[in-house]
N, CA and C of each residue as an Amber inpcrd file, in Angstrom:
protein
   702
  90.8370000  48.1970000 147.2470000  92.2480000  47.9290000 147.4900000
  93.1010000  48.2430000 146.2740000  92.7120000  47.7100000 145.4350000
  93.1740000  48.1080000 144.1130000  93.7160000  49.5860000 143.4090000
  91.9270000  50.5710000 144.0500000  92.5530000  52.0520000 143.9540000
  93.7310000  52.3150000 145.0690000  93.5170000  52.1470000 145.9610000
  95.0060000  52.5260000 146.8390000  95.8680000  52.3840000 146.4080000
  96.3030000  50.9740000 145.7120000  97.7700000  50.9390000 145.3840000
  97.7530000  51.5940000 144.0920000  97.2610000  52.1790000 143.2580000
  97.2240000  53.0740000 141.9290000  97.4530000  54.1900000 142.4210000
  97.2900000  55.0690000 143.6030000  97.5500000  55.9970000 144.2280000
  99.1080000  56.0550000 144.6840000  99.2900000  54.9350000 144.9930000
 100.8170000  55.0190000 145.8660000 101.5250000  54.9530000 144.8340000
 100.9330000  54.1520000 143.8050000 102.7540000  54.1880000 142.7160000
 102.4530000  55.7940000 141.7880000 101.6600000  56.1990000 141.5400000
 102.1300000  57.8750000 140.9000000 102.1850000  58.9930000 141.5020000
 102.0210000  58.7000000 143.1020000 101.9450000  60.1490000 143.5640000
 103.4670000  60.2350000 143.6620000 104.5070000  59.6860000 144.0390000
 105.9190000  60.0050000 143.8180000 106.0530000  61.0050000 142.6970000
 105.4000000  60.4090000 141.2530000 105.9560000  60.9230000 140.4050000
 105.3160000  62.4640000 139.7620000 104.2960000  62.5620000 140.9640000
 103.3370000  64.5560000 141.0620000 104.3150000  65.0870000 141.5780000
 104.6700000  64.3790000 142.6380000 105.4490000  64.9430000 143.6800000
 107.2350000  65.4120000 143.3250000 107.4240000  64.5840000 142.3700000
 108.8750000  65.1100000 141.3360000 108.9180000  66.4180000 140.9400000
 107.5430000  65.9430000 140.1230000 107.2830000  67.1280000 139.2720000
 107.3440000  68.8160000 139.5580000 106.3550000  68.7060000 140.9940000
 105.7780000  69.7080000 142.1520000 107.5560000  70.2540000 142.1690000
 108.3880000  69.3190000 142.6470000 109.6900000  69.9030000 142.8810000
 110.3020000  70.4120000 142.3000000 110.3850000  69.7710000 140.8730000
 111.2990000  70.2760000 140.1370000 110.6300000  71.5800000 139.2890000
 109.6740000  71.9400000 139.1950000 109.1600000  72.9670000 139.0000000
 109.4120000  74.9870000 140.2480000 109.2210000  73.8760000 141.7170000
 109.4380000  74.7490000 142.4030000 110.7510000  75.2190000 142.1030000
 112.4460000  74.4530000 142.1400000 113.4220000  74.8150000 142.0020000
 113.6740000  75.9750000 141.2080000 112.8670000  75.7840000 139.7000000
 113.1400000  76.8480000 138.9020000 112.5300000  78.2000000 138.9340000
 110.9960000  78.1450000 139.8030000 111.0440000  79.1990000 140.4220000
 111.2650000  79.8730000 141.2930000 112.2570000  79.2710000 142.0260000
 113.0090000  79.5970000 143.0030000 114.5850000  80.2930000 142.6520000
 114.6440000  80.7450000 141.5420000 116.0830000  80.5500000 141.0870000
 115.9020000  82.1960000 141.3770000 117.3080000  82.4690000 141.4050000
 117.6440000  84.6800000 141.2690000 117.8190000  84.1240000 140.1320000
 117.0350000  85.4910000 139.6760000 116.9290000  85.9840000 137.6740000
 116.6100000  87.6670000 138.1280000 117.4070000  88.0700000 137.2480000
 116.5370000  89.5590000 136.4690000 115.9350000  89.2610000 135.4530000
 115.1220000  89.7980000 135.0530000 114.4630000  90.0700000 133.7060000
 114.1890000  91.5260000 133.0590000 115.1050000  91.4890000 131.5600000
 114.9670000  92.5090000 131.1930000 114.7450000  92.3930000 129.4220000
 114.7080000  93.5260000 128.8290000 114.0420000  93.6320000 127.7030000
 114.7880000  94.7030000 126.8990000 115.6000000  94.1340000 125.6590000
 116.4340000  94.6500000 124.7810000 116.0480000  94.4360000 123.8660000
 116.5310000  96.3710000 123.5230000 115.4710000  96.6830000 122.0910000
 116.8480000  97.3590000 121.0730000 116.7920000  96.8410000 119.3560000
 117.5140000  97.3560000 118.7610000 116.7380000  97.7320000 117.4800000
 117.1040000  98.7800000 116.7840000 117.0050000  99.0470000 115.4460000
 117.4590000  99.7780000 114.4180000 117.3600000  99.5220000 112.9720000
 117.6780000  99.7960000 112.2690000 117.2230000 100.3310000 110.8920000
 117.8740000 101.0100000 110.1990000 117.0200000 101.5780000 108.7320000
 117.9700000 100.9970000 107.4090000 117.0740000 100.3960000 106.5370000
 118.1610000 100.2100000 105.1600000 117.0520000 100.4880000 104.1610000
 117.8870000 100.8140000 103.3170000 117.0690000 101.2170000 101.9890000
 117.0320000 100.4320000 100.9910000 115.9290000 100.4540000 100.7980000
 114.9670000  99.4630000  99.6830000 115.9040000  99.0200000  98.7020000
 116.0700000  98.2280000  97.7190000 116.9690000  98.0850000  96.9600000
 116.3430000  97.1880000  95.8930000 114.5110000  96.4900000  95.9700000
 113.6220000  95.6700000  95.8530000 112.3250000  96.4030000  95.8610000
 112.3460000  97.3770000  94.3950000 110.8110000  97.8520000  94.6220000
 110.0910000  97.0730000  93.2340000 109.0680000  96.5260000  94.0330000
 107.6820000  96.0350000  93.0200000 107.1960000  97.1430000  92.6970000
 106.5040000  97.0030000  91.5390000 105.4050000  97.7370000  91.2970000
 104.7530000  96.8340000  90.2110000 103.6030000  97.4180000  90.0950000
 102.1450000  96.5500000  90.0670000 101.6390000  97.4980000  88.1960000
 101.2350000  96.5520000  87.6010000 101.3010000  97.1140000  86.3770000
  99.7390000  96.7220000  86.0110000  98.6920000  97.5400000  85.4490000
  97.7710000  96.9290000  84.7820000  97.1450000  97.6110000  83.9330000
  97.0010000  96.1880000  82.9030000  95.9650000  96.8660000  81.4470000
  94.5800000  96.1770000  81.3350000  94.0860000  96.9690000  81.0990000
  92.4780000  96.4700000  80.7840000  91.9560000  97.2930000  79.2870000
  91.0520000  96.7970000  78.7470000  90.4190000  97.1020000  77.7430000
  89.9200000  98.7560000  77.8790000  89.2790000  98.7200000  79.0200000
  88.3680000 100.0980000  79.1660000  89.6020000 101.4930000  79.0680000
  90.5780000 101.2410000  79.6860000  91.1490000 102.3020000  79.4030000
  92.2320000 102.3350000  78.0590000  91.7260000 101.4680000  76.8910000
  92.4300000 101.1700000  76.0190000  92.3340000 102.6250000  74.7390000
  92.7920000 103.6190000  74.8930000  92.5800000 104.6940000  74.2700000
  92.9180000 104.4520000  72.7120000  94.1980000 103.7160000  72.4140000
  94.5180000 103.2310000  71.4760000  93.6070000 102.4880000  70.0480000
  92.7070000 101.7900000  71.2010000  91.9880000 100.9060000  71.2990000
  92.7750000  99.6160000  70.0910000  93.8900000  99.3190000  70.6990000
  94.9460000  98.3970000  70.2290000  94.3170000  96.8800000  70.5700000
  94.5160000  95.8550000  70.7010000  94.2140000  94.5370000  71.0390000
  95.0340000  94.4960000  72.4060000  94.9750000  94.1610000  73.6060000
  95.4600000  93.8980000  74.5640000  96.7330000  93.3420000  74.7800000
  96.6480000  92.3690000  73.2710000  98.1990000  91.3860000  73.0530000
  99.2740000  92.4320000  72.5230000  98.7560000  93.2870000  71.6610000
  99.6990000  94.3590000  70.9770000 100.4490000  95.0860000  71.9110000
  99.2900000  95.8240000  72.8770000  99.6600000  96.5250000  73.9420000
 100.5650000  95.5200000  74.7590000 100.2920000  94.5490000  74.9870000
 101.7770000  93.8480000  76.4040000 102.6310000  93.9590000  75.3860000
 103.3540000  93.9440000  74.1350000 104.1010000  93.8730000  73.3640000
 104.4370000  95.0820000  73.3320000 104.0110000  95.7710000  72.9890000
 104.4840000  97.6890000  73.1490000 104.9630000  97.9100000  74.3980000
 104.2510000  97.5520000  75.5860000 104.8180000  97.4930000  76.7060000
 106.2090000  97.2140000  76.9800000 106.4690000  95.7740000  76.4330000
 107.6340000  94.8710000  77.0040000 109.0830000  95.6530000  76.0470000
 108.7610000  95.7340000  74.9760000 109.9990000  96.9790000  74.0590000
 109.7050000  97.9710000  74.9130000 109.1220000  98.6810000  75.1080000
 109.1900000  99.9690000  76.2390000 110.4430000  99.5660000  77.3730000
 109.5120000  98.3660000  77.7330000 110.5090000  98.5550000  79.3470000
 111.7990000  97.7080000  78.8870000 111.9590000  97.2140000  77.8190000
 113.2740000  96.7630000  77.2950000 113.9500000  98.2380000  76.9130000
 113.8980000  98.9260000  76.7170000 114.2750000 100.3100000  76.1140000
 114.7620000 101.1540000  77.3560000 114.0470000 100.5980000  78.5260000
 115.1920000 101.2080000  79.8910000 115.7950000 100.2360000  80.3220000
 115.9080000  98.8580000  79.9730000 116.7880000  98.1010000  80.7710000
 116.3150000  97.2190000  81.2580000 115.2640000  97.3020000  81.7380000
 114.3610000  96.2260000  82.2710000 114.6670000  94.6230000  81.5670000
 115.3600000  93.8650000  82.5230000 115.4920000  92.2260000  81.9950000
 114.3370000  91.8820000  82.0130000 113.3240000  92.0320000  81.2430000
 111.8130000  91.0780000  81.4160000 112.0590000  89.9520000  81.4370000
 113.1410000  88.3770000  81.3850000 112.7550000  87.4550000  81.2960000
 112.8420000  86.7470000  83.0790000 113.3540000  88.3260000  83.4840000
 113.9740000  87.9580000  85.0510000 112.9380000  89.0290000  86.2200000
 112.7370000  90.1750000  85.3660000 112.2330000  90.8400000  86.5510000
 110.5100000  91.3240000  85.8730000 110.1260000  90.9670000  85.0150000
 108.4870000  91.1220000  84.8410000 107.8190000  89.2200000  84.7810000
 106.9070000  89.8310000  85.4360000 105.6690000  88.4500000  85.6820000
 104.4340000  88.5950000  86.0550000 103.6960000  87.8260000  85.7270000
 102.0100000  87.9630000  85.4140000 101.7380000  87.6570000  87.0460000
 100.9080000  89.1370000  87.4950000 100.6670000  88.8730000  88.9300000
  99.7600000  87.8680000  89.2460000  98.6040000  87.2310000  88.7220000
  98.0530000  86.1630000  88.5510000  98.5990000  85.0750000  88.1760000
  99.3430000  83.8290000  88.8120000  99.6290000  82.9090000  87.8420000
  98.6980000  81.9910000  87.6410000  97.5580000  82.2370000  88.0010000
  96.7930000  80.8450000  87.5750000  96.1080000  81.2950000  86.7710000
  96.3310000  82.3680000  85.4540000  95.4940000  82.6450000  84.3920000
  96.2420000  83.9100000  83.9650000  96.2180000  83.7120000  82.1560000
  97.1200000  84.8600000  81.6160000  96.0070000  85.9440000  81.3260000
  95.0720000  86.0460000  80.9000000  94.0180000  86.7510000  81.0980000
  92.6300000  86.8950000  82.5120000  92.5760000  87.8150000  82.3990000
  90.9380000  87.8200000  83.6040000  89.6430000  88.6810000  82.6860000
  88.8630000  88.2210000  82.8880000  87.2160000  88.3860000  82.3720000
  86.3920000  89.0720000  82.9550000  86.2740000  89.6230000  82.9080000
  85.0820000  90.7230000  83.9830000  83.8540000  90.7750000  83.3700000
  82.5800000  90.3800000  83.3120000  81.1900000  90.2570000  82.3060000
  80.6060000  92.0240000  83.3170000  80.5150000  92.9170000  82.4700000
  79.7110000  93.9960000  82.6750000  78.6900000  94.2780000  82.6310000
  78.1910000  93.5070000  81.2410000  76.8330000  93.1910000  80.6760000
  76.3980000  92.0920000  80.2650000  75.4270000  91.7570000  79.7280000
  75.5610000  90.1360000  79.3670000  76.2130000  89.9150000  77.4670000
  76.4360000  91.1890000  77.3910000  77.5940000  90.8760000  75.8070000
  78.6270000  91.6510000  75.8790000  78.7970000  92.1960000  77.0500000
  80.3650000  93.0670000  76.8430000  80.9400000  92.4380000  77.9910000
  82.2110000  91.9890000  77.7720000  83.1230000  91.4550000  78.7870000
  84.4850000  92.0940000  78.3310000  84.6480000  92.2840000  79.8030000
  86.4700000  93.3810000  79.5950000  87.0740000  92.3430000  79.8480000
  88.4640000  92.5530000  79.1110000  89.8150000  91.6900000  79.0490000
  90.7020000  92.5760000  80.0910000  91.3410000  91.9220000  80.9020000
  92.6500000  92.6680000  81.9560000  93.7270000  91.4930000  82.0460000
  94.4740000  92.7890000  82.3470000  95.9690000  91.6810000  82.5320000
  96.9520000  92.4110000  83.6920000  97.5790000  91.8360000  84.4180000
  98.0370000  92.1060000  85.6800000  99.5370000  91.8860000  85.7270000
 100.4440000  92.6800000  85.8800000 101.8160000  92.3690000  85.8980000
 102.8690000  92.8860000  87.3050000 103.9980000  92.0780000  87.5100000
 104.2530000  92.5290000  88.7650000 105.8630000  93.0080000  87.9870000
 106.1860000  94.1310000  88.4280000 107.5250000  94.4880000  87.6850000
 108.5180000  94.5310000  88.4620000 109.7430000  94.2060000  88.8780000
 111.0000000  94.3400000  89.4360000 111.9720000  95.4630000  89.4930000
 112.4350000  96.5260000  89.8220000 112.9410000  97.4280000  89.5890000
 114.5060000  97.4160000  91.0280000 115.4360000  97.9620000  90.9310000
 116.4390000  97.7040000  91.5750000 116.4080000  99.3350000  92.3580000
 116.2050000 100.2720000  91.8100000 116.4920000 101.7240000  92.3200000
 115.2170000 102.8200000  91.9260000 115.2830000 104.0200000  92.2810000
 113.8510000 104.7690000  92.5240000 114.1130000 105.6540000  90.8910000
 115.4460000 105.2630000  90.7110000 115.7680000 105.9460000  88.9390000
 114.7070000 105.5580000  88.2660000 115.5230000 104.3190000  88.4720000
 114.8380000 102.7200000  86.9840000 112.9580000 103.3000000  87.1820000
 112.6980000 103.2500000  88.4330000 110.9530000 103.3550000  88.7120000
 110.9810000 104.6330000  88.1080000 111.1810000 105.5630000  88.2540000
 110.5380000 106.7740000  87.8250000 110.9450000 106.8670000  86.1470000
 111.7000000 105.9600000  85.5320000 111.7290000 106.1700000  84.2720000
 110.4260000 104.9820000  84.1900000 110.2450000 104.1070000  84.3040000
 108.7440000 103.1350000  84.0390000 107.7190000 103.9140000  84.1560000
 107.5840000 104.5490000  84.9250000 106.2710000 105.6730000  85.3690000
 106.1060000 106.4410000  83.9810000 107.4110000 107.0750000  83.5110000
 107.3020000 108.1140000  82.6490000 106.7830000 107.2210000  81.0420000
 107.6890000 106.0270000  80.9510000 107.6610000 105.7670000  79.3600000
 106.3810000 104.8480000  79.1670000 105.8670000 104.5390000  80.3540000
 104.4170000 103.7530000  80.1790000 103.7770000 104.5230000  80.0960000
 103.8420000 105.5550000  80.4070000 102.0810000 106.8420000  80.4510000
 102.1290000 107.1660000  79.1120000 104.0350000 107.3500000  78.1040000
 103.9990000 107.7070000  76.7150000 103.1430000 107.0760000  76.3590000
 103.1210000 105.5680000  76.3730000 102.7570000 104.8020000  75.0760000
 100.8700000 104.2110000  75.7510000 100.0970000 105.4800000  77.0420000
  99.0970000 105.1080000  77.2360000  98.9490000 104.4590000  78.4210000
  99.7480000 103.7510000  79.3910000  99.5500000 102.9960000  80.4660000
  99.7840000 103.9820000  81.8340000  99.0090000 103.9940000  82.1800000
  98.4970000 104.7870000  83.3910000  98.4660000 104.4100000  85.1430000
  98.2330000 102.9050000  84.4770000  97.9100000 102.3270000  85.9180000
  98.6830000 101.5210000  86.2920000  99.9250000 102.2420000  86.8610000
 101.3160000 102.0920000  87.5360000 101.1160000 102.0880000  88.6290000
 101.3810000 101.5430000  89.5820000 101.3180000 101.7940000  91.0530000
 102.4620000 100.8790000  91.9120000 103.0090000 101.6240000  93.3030000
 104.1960000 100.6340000  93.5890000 103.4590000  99.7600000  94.9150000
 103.8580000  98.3230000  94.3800000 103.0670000  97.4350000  95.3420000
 104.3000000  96.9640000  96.7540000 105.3220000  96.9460000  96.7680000
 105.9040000  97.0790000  98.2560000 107.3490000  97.2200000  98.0860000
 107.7490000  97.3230000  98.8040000 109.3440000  97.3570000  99.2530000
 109.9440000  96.3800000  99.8230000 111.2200000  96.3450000  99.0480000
 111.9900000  95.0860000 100.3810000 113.7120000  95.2330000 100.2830000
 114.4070000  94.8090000 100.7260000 115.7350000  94.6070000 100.4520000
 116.7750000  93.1760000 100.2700000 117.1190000  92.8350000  99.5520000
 118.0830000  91.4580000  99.5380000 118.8290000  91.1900000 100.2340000
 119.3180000  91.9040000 101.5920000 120.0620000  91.5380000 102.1250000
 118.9890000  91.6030000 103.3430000 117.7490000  91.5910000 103.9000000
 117.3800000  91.8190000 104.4870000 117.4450000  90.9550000 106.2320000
 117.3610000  89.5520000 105.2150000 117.1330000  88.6900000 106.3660000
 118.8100000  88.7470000 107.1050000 119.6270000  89.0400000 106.6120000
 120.7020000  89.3780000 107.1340000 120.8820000  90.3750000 108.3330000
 120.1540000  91.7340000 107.8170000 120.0540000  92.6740000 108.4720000
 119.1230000  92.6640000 109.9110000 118.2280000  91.4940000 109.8090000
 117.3870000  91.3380000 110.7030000 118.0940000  90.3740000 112.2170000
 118.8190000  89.3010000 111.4220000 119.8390000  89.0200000 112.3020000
 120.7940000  89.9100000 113.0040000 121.1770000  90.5400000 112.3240000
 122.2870000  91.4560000 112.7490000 121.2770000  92.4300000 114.0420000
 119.9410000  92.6380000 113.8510000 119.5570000  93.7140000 114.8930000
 119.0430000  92.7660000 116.2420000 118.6440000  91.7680000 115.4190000
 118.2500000  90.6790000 116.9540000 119.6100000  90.4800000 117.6640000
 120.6970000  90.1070000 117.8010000 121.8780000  90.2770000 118.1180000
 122.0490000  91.4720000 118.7690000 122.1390000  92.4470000 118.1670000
 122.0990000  93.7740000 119.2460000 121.1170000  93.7690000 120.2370000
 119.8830000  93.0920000 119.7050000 118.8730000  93.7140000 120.7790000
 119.0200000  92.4940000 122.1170000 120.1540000  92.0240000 121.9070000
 120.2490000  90.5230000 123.1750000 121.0110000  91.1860000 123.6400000
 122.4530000  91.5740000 123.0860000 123.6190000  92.6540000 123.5380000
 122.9050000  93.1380000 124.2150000 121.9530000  94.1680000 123.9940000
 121.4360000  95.3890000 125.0590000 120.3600000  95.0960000 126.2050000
 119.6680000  93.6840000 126.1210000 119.2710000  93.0860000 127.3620000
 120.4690000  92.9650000 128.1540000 121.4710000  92.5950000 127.6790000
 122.5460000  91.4910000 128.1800000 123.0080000  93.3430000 129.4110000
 123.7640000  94.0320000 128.5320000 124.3090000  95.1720000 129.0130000
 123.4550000  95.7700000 130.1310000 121.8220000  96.5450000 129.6820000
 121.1620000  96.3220000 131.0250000 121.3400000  95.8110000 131.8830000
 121.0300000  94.1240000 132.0460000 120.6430000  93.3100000 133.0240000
 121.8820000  93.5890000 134.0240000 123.2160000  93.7140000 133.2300000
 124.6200000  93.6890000 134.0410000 124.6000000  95.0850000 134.8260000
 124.2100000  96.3200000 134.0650000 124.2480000  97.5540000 135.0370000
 123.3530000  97.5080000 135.9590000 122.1780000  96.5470000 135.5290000
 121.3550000  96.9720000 137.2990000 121.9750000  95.6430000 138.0730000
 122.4770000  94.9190000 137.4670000 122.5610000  93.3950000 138.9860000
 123.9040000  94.5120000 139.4570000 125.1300000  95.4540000 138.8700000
 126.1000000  96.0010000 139.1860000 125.8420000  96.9220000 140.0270000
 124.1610000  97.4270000 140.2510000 123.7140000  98.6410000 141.4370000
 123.4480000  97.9470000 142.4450000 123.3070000  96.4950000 142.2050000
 123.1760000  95.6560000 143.5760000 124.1990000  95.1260000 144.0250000
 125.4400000  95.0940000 143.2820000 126.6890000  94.5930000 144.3420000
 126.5570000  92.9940000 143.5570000 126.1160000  92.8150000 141.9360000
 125.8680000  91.3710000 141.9840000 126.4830000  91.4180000 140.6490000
 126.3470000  90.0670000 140.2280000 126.8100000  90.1820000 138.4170000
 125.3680000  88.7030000 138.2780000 125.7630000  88.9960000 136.6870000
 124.8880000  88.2720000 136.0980000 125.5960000  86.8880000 135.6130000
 124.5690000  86.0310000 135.3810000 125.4060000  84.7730000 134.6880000
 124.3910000  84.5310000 133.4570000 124.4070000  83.0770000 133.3450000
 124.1910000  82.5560000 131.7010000 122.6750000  83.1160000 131.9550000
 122.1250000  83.0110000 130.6810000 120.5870000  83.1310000 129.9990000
 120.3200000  81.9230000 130.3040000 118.9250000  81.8480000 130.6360000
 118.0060000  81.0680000 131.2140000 116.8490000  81.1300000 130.5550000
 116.5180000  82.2280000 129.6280000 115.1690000  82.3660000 129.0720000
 115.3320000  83.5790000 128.2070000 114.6560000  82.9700000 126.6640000
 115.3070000  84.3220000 125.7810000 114.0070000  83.9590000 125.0430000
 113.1430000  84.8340000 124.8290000 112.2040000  85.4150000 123.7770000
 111.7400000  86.6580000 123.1400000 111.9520000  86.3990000 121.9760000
 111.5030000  87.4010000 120.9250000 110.1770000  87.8610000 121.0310000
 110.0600000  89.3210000 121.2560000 109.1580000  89.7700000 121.6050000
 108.3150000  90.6770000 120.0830000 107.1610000  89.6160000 119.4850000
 106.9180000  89.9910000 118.1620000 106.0250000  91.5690000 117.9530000
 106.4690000  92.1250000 117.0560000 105.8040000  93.3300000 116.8740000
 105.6760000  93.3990000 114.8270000 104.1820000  93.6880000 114.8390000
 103.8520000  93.4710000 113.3760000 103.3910000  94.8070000 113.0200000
 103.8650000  95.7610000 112.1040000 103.5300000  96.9220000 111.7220000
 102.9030000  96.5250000 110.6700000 101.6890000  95.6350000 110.7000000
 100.6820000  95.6380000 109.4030000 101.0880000  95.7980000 107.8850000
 102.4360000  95.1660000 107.9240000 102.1620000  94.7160000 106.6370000
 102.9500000  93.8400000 105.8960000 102.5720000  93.4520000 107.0910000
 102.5780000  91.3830000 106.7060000 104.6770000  91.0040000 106.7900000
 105.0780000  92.0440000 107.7930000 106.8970000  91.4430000 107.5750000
 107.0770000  92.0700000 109.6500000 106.8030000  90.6430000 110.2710000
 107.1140000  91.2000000 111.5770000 108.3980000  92.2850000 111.5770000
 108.5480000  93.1410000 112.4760000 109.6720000  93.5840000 112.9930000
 109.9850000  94.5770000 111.5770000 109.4760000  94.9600000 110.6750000
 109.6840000  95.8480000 109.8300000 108.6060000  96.7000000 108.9020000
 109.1110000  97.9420000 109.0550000 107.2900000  98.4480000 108.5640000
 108.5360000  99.8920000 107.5910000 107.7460000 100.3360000 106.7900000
 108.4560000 101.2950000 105.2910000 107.0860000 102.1600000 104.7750000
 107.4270000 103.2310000 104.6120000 106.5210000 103.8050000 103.7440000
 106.6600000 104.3520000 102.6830000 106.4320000 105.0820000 101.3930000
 106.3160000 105.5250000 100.4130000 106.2110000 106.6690000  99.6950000
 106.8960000 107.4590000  99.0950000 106.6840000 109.0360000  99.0230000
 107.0850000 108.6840000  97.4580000 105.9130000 109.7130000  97.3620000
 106.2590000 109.6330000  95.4540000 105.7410000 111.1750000  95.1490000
 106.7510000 112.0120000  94.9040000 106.7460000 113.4500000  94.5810000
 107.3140000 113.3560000  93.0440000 106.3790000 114.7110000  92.4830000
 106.7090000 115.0560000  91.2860000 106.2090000 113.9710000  89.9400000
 105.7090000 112.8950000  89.9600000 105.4190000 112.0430000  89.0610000
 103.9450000 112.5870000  88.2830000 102.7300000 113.4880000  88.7830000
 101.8040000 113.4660000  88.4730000 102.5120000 114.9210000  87.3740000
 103.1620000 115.7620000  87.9710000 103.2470000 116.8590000  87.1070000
 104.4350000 116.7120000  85.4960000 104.9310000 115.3490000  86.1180000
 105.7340000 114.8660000  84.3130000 105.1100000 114.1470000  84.2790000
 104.3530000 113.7650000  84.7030000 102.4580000 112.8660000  83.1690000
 102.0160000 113.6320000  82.5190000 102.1690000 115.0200000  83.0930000
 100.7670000 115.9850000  82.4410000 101.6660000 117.2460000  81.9510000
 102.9510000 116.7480000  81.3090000 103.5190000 117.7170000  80.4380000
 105.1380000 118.2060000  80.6260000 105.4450000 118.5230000  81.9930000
 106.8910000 118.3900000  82.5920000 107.3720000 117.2320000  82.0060000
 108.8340000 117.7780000  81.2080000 109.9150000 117.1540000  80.7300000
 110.9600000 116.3650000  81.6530000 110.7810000 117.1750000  83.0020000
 112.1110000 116.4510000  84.1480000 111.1540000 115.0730000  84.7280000
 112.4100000 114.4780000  84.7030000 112.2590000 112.7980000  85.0950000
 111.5520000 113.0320000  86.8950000 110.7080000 112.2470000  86.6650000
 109.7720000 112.4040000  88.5000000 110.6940000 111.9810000  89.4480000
 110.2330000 112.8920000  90.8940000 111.1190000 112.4260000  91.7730000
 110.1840000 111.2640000  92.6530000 111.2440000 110.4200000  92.7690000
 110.7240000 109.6060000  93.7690000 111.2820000 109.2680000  94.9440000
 111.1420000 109.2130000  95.6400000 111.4580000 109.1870000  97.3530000
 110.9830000 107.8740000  97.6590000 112.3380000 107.0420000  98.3310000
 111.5180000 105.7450000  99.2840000 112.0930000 106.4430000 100.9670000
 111.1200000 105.7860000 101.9710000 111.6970000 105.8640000 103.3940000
 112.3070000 104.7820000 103.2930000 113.3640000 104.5320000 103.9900000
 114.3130000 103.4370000 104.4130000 113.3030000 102.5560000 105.1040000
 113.1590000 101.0970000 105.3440000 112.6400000 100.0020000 105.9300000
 112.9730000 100.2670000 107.4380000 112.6230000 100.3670000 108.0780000
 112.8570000  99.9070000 109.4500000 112.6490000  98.9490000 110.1360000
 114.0990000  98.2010000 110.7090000 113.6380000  96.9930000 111.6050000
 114.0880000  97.2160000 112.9100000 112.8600000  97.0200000 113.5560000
 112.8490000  97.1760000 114.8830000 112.5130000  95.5940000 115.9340000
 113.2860000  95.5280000 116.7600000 112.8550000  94.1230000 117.5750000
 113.2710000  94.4910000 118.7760000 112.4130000  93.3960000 120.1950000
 112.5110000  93.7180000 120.9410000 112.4570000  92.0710000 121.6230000
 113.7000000  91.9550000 122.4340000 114.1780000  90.6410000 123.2560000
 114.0040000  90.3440000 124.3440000 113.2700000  89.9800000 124.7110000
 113.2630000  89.5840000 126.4560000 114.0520000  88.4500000 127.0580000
 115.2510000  88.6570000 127.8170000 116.0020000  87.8360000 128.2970000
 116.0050000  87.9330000 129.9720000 115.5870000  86.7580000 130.7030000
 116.4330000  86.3050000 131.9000000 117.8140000  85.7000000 132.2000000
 118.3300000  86.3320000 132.9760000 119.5300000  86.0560000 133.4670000
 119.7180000  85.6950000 134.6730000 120.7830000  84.9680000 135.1010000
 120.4170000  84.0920000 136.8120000 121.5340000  85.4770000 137.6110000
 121.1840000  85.7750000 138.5160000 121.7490000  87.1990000 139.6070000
 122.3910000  85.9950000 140.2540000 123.4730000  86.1870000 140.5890000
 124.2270000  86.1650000 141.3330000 125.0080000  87.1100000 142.8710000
């Protein structure tokens, strides 16, 4: 007797549920999918700096060398107290044991640069004074997250505009949004909705003797997104 009446007082409240579920799939919607994008140029290039013992031609002390370094890149401009930092922070040196009595010293730096000038003069005045192992570790822009707004916005606009020209081939119009998701797309490397690549011409042939400053080439960032919005047909 007991189970019976445990039955009667919650099935009302399946039975709400059952309904109010049906209603909403019962509703007129289109569903459509607006896509926008855009290109801006880098304005935020890292690059990746490292010294180690083995390629110490000098064969200077490691401390000398970051010091020769840091007047170097003070000598183009470079604010080191703002835009160079130890890519490791949980240790100013790293240890590598090769043998059981020779251990290499390395040191890892992440450098800041604003334009592809500033980089291709770092390229050039580090190889002067011996440093070789320059490399650019990614791209980004400061106004970015801005820019990313600005394309999600279009890409709702252009669901929105769709959805209205086809409910308009049916003799219908559209009303409010009912369902809006961002439809994620990751070009591998690690910044949804934006993927960049890298062109670096002319830098190997002013290492190895050419006087003209290297050219360097960035591709513009691209952000691309894509919106999926329902709208109720009318």
């Amino acid at each position: 007797m007991r189970k019976l009446i445990f039955l009667l007082v919650f099935l009302p409240c399946l039975t709400f549920a059952q309904t109010g579920q049906k209603n909403f799939i019962d509703q007129n919607y289109i569903e459509v999918t607006g896509k926008s994008e855009m290109e801006i140029i880098p304005d935020l290039i890292y690059l990746k700096i490292f010294l180690n013992e083995k390629d110490n031609k000098s064969k200077l002390p490691l401390s000398e060398r970051e010091q020769i370094m840091i007047e170097t890149l003070k000598g183009i401009g470079v604010d080191i107290s703002k835009d160079l930092s130890i890519k490791d922070m949980s240790s100013n040196y790293k240890f590598y044991l090769l043998t059981k009595n020779d251990i290499l010293l390395s040191k890892e730096y992440q450098l800041l640069v604003k334009d592809g000038k500033t980089a291709s003069k770092v390229f050039v005045e580090l190889e002067k004074i011996g440093i070789s192992n320059v490399s650019i570790d990614r791209l980004d822009n400061s106004k970015i997250e801005n820019f990313r707004k600005e394309v999600k916005i279009d890409a709702i606009k252009a669901a929105q505009n769709k959805a209205q020209s086809l409910a308009t081939a049916l003799n219908q119009n559209i009303g409010r949004a009912i369902y809006v998701q961002e439809v994620v797309q990751n070009f591998g490397n690690g910044a949804p909705g934006a993927s960049n690549s890298i062109i670096v011409r002319g830098v190997s042939s002013t290492i190895y003797g050419s006087n003209a400053q290297p050219e360097i080439d960035f591709e513009k960032i691209k952000l691309e997104y894509s919106i999926l919005c329902r709208f109720e047909l009318k």
